[in-house]
C-alpha positions in Angstrom: -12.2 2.3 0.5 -9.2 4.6 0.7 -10.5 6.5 3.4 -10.4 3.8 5.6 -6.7 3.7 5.1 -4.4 6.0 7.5 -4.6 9.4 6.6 -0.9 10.5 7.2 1.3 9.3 4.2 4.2 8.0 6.7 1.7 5.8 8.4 0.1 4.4 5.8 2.9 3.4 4.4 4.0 1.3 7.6 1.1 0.0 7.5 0.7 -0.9 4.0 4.1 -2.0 4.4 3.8 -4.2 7.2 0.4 -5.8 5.8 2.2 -7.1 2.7 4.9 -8.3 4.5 2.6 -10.2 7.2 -0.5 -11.5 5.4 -0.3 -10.6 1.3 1.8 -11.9 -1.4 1.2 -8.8 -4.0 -0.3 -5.3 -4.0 -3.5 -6.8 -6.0 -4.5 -9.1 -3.3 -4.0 -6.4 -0.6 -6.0 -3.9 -2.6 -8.1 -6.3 -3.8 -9.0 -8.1 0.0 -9.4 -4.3 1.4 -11.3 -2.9 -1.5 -9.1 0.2 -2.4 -8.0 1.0 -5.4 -4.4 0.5 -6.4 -3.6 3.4 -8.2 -4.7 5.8 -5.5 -2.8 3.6 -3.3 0.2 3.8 -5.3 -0.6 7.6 -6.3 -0.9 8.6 -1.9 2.5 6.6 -1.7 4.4 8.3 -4.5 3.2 11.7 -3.3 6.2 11.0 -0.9 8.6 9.6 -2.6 7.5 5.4 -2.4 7.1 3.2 -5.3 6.0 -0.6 -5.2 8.6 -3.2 -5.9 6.9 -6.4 -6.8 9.7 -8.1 -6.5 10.5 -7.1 -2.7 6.4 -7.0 -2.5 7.1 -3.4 -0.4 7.4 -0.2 -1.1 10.3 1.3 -1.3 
């Protein structure tokens, strides 16, 4: 669930961040593994400015 996730936008997206670069190889298996949805994920990041790169596997 997405509420489990940080709240604040900048955190969550260290955190995010630093969980695909430590234990994920793509947004699906993060989102997947921690059972939130993508889109929202993607939506809370964007919301700031962030979009994912694949091919980095961060957002950027």
């Amino acid at each position: 669930m997405i509420d489990t996730l940080p709240k604040d936008p900048i955190i969550l997206l260290g955190y995010i961040n630093t969980k695909l670069r430590d234990d994920y190889s793509s947004l699906a298996l993060l989102c997947d593994d921690l059972n939130v949805s993508e889109t929202e994920l993607k939506a809370r990041l964007a919301s700031i400015g962030y979009t994912y790169d694949s091919k980095l596997n961060k957002f950027i």
